[in-house]
C-alpha positions as CSV (number, residue, x, y, z in Angstrom):
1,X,-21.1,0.0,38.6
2,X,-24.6,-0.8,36.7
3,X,-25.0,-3.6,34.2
4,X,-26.5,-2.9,30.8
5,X,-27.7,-6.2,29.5
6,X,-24.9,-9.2,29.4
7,X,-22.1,-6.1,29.4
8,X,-20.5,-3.5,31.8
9,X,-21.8,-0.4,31.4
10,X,-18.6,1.5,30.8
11,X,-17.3,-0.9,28.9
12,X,-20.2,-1.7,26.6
13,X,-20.2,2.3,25.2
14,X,-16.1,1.7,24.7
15,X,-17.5,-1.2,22.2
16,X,-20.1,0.7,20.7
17,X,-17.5,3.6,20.0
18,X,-17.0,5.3,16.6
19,X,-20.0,2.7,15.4
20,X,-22.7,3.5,13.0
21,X,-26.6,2.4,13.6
22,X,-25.9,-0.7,11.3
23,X,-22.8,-1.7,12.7
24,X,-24.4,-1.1,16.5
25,X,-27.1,-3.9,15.8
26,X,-24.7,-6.1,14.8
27,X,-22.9,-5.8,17.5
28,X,-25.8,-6.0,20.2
29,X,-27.5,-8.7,18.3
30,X,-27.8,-11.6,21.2
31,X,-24.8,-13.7,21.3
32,X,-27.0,-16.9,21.2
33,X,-29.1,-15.7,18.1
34,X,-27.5,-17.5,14.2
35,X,-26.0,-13.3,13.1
36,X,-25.3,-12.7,9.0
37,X,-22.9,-9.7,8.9
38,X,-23.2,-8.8,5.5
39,X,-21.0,-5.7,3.7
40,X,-18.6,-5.2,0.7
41,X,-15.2,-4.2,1.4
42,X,-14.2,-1.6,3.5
43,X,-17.9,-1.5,4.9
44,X,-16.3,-2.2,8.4
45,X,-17.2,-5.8,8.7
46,X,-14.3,-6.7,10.6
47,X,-14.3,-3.9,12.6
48,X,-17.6,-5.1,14.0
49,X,-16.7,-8.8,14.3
50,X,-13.5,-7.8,16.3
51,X,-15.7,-5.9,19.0
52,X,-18.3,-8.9,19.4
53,X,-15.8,-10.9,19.5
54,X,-14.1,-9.2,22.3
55,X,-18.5,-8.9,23.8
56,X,-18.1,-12.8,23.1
57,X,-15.2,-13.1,25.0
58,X,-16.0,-10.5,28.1
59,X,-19.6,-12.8,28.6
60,X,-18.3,-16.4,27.9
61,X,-14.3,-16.3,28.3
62,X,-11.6,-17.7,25.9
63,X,-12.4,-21.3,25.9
64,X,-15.9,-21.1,25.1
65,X,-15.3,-18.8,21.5
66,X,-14.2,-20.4,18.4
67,X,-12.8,-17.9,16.0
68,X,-12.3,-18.7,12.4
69,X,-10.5,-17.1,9.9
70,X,-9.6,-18.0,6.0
71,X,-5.5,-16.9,5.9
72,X,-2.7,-15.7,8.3
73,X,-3.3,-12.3,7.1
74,X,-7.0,-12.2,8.3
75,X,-6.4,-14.2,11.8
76,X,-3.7,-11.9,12.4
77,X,-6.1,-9.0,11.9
78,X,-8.8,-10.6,14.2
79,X,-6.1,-10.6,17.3
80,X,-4.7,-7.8,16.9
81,X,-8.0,-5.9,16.9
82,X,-9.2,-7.8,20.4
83,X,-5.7,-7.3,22.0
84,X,-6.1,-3.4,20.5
85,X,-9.4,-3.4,22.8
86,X,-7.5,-4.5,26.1
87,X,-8.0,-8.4,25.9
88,X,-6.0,-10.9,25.7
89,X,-4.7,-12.4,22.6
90,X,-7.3,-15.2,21.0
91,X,-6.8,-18.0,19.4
92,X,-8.3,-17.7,15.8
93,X,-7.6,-20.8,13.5
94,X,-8.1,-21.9,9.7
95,X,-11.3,-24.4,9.3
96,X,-8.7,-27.2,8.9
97,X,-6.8,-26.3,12.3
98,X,-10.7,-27.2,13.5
99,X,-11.0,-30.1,12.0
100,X,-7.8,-31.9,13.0
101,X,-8.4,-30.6,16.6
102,X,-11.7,-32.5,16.7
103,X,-10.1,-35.4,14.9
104,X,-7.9,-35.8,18.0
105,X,-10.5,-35.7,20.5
106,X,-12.8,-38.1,18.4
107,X,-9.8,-40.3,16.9
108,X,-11.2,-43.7,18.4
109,X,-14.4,-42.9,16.4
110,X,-12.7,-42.1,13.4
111,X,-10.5,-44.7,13.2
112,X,-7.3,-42.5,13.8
113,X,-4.1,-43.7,15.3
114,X,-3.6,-40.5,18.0
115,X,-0.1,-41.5,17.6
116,X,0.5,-41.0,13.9
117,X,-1.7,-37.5,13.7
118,X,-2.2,-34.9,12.7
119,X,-0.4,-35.6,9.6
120,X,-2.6,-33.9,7.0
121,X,-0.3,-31.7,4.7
122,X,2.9,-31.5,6.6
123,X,3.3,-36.0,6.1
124,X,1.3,-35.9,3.3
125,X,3.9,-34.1,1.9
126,X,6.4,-36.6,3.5
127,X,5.4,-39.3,1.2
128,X,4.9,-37.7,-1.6
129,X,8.7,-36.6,-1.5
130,X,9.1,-40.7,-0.9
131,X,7.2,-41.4,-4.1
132,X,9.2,-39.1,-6.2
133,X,12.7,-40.3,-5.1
134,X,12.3,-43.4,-8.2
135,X,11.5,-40.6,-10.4
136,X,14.1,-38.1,-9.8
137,X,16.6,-41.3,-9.9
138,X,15.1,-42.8,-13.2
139,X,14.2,-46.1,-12.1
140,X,10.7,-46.4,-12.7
141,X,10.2,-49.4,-15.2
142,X,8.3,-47.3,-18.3
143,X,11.2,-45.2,-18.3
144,X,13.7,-48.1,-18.4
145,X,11.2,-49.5,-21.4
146,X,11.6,-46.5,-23.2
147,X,7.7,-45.6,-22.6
148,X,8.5,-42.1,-21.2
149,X,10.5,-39.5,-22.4
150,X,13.5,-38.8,-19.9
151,X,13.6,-35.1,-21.1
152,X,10.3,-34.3,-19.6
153,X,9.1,-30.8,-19.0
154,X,9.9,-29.8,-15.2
155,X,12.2,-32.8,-14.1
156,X,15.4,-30.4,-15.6
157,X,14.3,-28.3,-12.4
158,X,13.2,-31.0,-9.8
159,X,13.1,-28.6,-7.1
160,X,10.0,-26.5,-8.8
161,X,8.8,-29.7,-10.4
162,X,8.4,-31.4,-7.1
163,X,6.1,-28.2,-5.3
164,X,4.1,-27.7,-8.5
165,X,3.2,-31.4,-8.4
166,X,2.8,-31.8,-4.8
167,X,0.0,-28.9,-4.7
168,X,-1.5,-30.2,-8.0
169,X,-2.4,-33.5,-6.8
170,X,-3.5,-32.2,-3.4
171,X,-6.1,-30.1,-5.1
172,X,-7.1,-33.4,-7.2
173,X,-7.3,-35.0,-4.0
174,X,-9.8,-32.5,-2.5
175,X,-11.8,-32.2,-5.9
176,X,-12.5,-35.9,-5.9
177,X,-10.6,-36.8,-9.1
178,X,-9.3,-39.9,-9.7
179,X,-5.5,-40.4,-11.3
180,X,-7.7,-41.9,-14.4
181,X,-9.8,-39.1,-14.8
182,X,-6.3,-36.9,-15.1
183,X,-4.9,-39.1,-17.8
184,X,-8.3,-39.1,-19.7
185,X,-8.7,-35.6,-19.1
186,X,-5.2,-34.7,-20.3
187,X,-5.3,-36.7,-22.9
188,X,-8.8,-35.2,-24.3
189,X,-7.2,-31.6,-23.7
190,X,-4.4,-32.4,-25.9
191,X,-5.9,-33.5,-28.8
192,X,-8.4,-30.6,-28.5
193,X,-5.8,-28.0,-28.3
194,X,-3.5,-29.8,-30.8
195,X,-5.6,-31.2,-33.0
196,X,-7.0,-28.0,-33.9
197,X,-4.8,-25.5,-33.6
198,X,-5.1,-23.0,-36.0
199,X,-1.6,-20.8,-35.0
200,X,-0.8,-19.6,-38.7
201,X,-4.1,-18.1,-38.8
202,X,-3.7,-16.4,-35.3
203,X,-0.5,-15.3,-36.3
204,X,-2.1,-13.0,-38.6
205,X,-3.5,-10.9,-35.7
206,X,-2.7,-6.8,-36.6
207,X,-2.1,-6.4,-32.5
208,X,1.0,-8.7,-32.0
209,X,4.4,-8.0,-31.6
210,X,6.6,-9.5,-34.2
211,X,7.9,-11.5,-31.3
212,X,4.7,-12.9,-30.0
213,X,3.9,-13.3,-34.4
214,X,7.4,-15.0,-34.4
215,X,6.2,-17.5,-31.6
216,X,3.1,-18.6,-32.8
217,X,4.8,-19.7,-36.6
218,X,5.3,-23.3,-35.8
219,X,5.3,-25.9,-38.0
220,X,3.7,-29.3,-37.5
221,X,6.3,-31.6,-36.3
222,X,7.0,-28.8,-33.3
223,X,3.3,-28.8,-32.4
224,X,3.6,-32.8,-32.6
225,X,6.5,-33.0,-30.7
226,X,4.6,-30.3,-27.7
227,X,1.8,-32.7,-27.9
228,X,3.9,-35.6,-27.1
229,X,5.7,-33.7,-24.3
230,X,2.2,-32.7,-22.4
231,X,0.7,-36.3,-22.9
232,X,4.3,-37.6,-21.6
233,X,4.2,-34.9,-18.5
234,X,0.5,-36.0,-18.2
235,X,1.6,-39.8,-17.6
236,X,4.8,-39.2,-15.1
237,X,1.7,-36.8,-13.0
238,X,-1.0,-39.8,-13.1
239,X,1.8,-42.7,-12.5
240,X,2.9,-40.5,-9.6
241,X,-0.3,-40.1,-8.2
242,X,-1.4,-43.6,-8.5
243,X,2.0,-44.3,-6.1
244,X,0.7,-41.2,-3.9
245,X,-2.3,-42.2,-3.5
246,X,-1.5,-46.0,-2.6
247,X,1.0,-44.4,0.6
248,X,-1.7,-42.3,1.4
249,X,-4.6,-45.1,2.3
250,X,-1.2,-47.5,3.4
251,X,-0.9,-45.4,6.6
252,X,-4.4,-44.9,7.0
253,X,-4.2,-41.0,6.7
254,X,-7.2,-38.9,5.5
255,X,-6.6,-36.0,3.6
256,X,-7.9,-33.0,4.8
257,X,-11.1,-33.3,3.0
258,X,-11.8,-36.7,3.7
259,X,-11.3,-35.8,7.5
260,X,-14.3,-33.0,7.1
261,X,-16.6,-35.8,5.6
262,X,-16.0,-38.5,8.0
263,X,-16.5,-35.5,10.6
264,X,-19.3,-34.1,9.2
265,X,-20.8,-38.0,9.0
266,X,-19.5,-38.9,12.5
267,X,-21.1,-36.0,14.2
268,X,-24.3,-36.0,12.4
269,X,-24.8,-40.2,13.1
270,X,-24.3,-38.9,16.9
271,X,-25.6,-35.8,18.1
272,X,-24.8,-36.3,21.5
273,X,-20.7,-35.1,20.2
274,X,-21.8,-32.0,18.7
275,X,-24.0,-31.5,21.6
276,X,-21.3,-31.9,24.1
277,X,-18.9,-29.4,21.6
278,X,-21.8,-26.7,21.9
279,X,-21.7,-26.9,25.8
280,X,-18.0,-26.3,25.6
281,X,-17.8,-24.0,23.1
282,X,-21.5,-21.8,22.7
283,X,-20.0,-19.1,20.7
284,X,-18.7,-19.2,17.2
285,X,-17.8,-16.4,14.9
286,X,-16.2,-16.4,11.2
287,X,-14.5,-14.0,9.5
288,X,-15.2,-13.7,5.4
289,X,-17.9,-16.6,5.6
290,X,-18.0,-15.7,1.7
291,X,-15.1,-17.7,1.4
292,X,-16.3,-21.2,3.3
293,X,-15.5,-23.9,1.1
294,X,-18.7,-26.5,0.8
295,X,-16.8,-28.6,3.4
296,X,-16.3,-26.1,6.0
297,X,-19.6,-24.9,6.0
298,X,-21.4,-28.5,6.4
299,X,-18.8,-28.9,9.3
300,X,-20.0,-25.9,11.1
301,X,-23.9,-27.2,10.7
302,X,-22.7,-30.6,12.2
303,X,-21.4,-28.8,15.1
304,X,-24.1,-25.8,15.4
305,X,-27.2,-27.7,13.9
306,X,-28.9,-26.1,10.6
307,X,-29.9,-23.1,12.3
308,X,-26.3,-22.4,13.1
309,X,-27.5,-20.8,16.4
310,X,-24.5,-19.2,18.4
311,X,-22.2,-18.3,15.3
312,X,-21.8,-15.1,13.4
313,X,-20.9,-15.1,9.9
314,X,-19.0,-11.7,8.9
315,X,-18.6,-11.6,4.9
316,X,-19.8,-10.8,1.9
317,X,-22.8,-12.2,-0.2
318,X,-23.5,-15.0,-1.0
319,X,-23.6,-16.2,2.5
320,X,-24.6,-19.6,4.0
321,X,-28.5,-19.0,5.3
322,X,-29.3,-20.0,8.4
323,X,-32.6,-21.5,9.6
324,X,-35.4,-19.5,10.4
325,X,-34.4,-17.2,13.3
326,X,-31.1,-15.5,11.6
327,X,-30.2,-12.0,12.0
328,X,-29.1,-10.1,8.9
329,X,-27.3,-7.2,9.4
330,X,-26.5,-4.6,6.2
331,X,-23.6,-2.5,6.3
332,X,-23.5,0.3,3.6
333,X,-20.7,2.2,5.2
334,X,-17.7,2.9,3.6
335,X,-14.7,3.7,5.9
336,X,-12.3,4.0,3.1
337,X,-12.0,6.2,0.6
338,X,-14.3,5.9,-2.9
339,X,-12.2,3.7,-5.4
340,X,-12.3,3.5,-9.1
341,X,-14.6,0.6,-10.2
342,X,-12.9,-2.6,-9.5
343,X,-11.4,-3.3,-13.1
344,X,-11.1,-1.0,-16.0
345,X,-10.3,-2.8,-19.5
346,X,-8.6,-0.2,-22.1
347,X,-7.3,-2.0,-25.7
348,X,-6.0,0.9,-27.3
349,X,-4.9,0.6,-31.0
350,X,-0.8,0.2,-30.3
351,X,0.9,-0.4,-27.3
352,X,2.0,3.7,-27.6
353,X,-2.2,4.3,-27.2
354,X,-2.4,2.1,-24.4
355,X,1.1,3.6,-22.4
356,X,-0.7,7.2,-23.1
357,X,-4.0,6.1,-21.0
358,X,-2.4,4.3,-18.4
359,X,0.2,7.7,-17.8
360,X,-3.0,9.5,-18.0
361,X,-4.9,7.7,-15.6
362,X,-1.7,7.9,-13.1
363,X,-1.4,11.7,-13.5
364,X,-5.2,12.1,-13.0
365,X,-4.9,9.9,-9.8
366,X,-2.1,12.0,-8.5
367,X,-4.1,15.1,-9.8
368,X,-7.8,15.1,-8.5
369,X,-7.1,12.5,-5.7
370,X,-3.7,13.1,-4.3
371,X,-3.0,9.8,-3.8
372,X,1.5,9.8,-4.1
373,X,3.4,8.1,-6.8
374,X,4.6,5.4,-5.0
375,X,1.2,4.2,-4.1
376,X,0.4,2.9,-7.5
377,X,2.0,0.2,-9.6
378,X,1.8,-0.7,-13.2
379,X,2.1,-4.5,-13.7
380,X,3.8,-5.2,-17.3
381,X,3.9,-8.8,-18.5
382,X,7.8,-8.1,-18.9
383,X,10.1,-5.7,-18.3
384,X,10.2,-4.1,-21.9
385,X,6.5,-3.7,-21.7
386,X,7.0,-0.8,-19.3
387,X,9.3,1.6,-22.3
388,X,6.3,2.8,-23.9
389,X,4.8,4.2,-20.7
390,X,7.7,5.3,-19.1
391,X,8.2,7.4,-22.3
392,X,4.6,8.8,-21.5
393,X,5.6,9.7,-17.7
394,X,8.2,11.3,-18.7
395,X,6.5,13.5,-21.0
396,X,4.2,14.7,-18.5
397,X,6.8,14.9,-16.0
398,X,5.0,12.0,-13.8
399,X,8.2,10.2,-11.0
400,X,8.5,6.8,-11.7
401,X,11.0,3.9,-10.1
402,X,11.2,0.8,-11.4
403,X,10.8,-2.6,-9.1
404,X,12.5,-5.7,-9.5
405,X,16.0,-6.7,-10.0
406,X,15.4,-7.3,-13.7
407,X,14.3,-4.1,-14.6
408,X,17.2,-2.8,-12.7
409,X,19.8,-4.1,-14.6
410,X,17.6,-3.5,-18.3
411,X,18.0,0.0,-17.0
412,X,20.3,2.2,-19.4
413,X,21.1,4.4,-16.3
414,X,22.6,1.4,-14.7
415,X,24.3,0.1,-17.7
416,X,25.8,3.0,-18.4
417,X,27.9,3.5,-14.4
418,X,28.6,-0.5,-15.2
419,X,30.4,0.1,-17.9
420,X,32.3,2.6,-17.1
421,X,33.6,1.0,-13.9
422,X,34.1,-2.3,-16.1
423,X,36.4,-0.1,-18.4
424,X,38.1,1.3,-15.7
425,X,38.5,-2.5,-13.9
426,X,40.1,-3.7,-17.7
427,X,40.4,-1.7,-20.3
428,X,41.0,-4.2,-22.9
429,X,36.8,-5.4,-22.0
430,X,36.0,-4.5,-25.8
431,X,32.3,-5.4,-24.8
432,X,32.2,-3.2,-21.8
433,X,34.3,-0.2,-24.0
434,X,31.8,-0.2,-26.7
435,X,29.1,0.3,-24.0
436,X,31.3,3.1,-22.8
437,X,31.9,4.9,-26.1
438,X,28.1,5.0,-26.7
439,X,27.2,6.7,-23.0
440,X,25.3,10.1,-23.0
441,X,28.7,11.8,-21.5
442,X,30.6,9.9,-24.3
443,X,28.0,9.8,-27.0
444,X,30.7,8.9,-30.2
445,X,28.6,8.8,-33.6
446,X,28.5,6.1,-35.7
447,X,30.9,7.0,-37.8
448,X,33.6,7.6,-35.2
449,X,32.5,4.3,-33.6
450,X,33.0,2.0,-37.1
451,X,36.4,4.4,-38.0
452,X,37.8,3.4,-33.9
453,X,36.8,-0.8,-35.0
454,X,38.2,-0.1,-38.7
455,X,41.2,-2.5,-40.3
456,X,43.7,0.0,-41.6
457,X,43.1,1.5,-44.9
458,X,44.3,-0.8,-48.3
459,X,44.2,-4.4,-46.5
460,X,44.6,-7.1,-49.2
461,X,41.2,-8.9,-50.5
462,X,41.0,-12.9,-49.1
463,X,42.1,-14.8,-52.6
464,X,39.6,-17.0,-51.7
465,X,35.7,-16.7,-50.7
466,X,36.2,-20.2,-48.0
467,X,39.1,-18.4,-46.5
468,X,37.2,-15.2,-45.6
469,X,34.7,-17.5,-44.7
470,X,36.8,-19.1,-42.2
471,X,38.2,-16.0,-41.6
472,X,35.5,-14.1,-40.4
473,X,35.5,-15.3,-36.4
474,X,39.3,-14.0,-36.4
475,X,38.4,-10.5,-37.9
476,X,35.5,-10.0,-35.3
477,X,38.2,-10.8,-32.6
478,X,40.6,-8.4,-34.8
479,X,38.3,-6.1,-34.8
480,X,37.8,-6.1,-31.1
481,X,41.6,-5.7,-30.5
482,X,41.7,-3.0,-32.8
483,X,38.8,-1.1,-30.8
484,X,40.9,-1.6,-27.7
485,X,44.2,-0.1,-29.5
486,X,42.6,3.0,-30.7
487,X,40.0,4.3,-27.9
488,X,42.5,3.8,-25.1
489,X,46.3,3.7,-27.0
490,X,45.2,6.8,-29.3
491,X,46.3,5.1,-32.2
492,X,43.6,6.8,-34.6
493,X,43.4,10.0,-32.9
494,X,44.4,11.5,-35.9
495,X,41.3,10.4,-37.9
496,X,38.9,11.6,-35.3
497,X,36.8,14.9,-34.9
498,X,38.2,17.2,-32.5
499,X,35.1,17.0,-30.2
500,X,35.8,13.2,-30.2
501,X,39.5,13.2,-29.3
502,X,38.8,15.4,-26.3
503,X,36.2,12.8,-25.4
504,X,38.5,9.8,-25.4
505,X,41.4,11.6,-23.9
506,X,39.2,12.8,-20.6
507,X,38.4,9.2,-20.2
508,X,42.3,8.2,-20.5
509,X,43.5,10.4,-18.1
510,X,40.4,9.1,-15.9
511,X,41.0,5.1,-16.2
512,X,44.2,5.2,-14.3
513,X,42.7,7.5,-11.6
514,X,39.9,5.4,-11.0
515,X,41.7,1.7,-10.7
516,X,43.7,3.5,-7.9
517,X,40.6,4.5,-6.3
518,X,39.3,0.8,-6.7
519,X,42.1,-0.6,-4.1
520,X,40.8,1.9,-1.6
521,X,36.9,2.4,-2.5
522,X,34.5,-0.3,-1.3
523,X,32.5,-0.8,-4.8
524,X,29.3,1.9,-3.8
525,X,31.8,4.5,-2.8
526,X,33.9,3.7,-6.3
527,X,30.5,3.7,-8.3
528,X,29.4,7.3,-7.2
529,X,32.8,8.3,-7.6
530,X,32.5,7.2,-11.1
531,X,29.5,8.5,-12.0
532,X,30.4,12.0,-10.8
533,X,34.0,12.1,-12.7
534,X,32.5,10.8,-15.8
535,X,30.1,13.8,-15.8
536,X,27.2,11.0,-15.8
537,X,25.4,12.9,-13.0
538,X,26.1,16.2,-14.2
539,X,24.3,14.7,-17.5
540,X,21.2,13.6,-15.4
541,X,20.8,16.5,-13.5
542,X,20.4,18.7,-17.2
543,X,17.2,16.0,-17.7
544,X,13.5,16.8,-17.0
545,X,12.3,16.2,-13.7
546,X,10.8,12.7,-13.6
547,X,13.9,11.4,-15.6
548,X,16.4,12.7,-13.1
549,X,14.7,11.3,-10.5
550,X,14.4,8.4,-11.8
551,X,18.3,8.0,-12.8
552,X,19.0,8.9,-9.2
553,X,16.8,6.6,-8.0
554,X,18.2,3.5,-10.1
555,X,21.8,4.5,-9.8
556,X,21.6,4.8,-5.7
C-alpha cells in the first residue's frame, strides 16, 4: 500500500471525503503548524476538526492528542464523529478537566495536598453547604441582634436559595470581586434604582397591560420596604461569602481560576514542564476557540509557547492569534439550510398586531420553506400571552399544540372533560357543575344559569343592613346548594327553556352511567368515555381544522 505524506493512502481520500477546497486545507495543513479554523455556523467547522482529529490520532496515537471542548454537548459531538470514522473513542475534556489533571502531576509545585484534590467545584460546593447550615438554622449573631430581617427573599425556599447563591459567589470568585465590593456594589445599585424611580410616570406607558400598569402603582413605603429587602438579601450574600471564602483558603483549595493562574505562573517560571508536556502530548486541537475564557487561552500559551505551534483552534471570530507562522483557514460553506437573519424585532401597536405577524411569519415558514409545525416554537412570557396568536392560527387554519403542563391545564379543552368527570365523581361539586353547565355541549345562557342559582321568588328583605351583611357568606353557600338542587334534582325544570331542560336531563341520565363506569375504567379509559357520551368530541370534530386538532391533541 503507498503512503501519501504522514497518511495511508486509502485512508487519507476516506478523510478528504465529501470536503470542499477550504475545508481540504484545513485538513492537510501540517499537524505541527499553529491552524485557525475560522467559519460561522453551519460552515462545517466541526466537521473538519473531527477528521484531523482522527489524521491526529492515526499519526501520533491517543495519548499524544489533547482534545478540548466548551460543554457536554460539543465533546459528545467530537467522539462521536472520530468513533463514526472507525477509531476508537477519545477523550475530549473541558479546559478545567485540563487544568486539574496538570495540577495533580505538578501538585508538589503548587503547593497542593494530592490527597485532598481535585476538589474544585464538587468540595467547593461541600463547604459552602457547611457555611449555610447557621443560616438556614437562624443562628448567625446579626440576626439574633435584630440587624437582619428573618423574612428575607429566597430563605422561604432554601433549596433554590442555596443553588442560586452557591453559583453566584463562584462567578464572584472567578471575576475577582471581593465580598466588599458586593455590599458596596449592592448598596450603590439600590439607591440608584430606588432612589429614582420614577414608576407612576412609567405606569403611564399606552403599551401595558392593565396588569403590568397595576404592578408598577406603588406607593412609597412599598418601594421602601423592597429597598430594604434587596440591601437585607445583599448583607446575608456578603456575610456568607465572607464565611465562604475564609473555608475556602482554610483548606488550602484554589478555585478553579486561581488554579489556571498559579498554572499559567508555574509553567511560565519553568519551561522545562511545558517542555516535557509538549513531548508527551505534540498535538492539541479546540473546538469553538471563540468561546476560551482569558484563562484558558493563557493556559494553552503556557503549555504550547506564544506561537501556539501544534494546536488547532476551530471557531468563530474573534480568535486568539497565534505568532507568526499560523495558518488561517476560511470556510464560507454552508451545509445547512439558509436561515432567516438571526433575530427579527416586531413591536406591533396591540398585542392582537403583534399575534397577526408572528401567525404570519409561521404560515409563510410552513408555506415557502416547508419546514413542519412542530419544528417551530413560539416563546410567550406566560401562558396567556399565547390567546392572541392562537386566535390568529386558528384563523388561518395553521396546527398548533401547546407545551408545558401549565398551559395544559389553562386549556378550555381540558377544563371542560375535567369537569364533567368531576360532576360525574360528586355531583353536589357546585364549582365543578357550574364549569359543566357552561361547556360547548352544555352551553346554558346566562339567564338560565342565574334562574338555576336563584332564591325562590318573594323571599323576605333582611330588616337590617348588618344582618345581610353578615348574611352574605351564607347566601353564597345558599346559593351553591340551590344550584346543586335544581341542575341535578330538577327542581326548576319548570322555569327553564325547553332546549335547556333537554340539556340537563341528558346529563342526568348520564351521571349515574358514568360513576358505574368509574369502578371499572382506569381514569384515561373513563375520560374518553366521557368526552364521547357528553358529545364533547362530537363538538370538536364540527370545529375548523387547526382547532380540532388541537382539542384532540390536548385531551389525548
Amino acid at each position: 500500500m503507498s503512503v501519501r505524506g504522514d497518511v495511508h493512502e486509502d485512508a487519507h481520500d476516506t478523510l478528504l471525503e465529501g470536503l470542499d477546497q477550504a475545508q481540504r486545507a484545513a485538513l492537510e495543513a501540517p499537524l505541527e503548524a499553529a491552524l485557525r479554523v475560522i467559519g460561522g455556523t453551519g460552515s462545517g467547522k466541526s466537521e473538519v476538526l473531527i477528521r484531523r482529529i482522527v489524521r491526529a490520532l492515526r499519526v501520533n496515537g491517543q495519548t499524544s492528542v489533547v482534545i478540548l471542548a466548551h460543554g457536554d454537548a460539543a465533546r459528545r459531538r467530537l467522539r462521536e464523529g472520530v468513533r463514526a470514522l472507525g477509531e476508537d473513542e477519545p477523550h475530549v475534556e473541558s479546559f478545567d478537566a485540563l487544568a486539574w489533571r496538570l495540577a495533580s502531576v505538578h501538585a508538589a509545585l503548587l503547593g497542593i495536598d494530592p490527597a485532598r484534590e481535585p476538589i474544585a467545584r464538587l468540595e467547593a460546593r461541600g463547604l459552602f453547604e457547611r457555611c449555610m447550615e447557621p443560616l438556614l438554622a437562624m443562628e448567625w449573631d446579626e440576626i439574633a441582634r435584630g440587624e437582619l430581617e428573618v423574612e428575607l427573599p429566597g430563605l422561604g425556599w432554601p433549596e433554590r436559595f442555596r443553588d442560586d447563591a452557591f453559583d453566584l459567589l463562584m462567578r464572584l470568585i472567578d471575576a475577582g470581586i471581593s465580598p466588599q465590593a458586593l455590599r458596596e456594589g449592592a448598596q450603590r445599585g439600590a439607591q440608584a434604582f430606588y432612589g429614582r424611580a420614577n414608576l407612576a410616570e412609567l405606569a403611564r406607558r399606552s403599551d401595558l397591560t392593565e396588569r403590568q400598569r397595576a404592578s408598577l402603582i406603588l406607593d412609597e413605603g412599598t418601594l421602601e420596604a423592597q429597598r430594604r429587602r434587596e440591601l437585607a438579601l445583599a448583607q446575608v450574600l456578603t456575610r456568607l461569602y465572607r464565611d465562604f471564602v475564609a473555608a475556602l483558603d482554610a483548606c488550602a483549595a484554589p478555585t478553579d481560576n486561581a488554579l489556571f493562574l498559579r498554572l499559567t505562573e508555574l509553567l511560565l517560571a519553568r519551561p522545562a514542564l511545558a517542555q516535557e508536556h509538549r513531548r508527551r502530548h505534540p498535538l492539541c486541537l479546540v473546538d469553538d476557540a471563540h468561546g476560551c475564557l482569558a484563562r484558558e487561552t493563557a493556559l494553552l500559551r503556557a503549555l504550547y509557547g506564544e506561537g501556539l505551534a501544534g494546536v488547532t483552534l476551530a471557531g468563530q471570530e474573534p480568535l486568539s492569534t497565534p505568532g507568526e507562522g499560523a495558518i488561517d483557514v476560511r470556510l464560507e460553506r454552508r451545509y445547512r439550510a439558509p436561515l432567516p437573519p438571526a433575530t427579527t424585532l416586531y413591536r406591533g401597536a396591540d398585542a392582537a398586531a403583534e399575534a397577526r405577524f408572528v401567525a404570519a411569519e409561521l404560515a409563510r415558514l410552513i408555506d415557502e420553506r416547508g419546514l413542519a409545525a412542530g419544528r417551530m416554537a413560539v416563546i410567550a412570557r406566560e401562558p396567556r400571552g399565547l390567546a392572541a396568536v392562537e386566535r390568529e392560527l386558528i384563523a388561518r387554519d395553521v396546527p398548533y399544540q401547546h407545551l408545558g403542563s401549565t398551559t395544559l391545564f389553562d386549556d378550555p379543552n381540558v377544563l371542560d372533560v375535567l369537569a364533567l368527570a368531576g360532576v360525574a365523581r360528586d355531583p353536589r361539586d357546585a364549582i365543578r357543575l357550574l364549569r359543566t353547565l357552561q361547556t360547548p355541549v352544555m352551553a346554558l345562557s346566562d339567564r338560565t344559569l342565574y334562574r338555576l342559582c336563584a332564591p325562590p321568588a318573594g323571599p323576605q328583605a333582611a330588616l337590617f343592613e348588618e344582618i345581610a351583611e353578615v348574611e352574605r357568606g351564607i347566601r353564597r353557600a345558599e346559593r351553591r346548594e340551590m344550584l346543586v338542587r335544581n341542575a341535578i334534582a330538577g327542581e326548576a325544570d319548570e322555569e327553564l327553556t325547553p332546549q335547556a331542560r333537554a340539556r340537563l336531563r341528558a346529563l342526568r341520565l348520564a351521571l349515574p352511567r358514568w360513576r358505574e363506569a368509574a369502578a371499572t375504567l382506569p381514569l384515561d379509559a373513563l375520560l374518553v368515555r366521557i368526552a364521547d357520551e357528553s358529545g364533547y368530541l362530537a363538538w370538536l370534530d364540527g370545529l375548523s381544522t387547526a382547532r380540532r386538532r388541537h382539542g384532540r391533541r390536548q385531551l389525548q
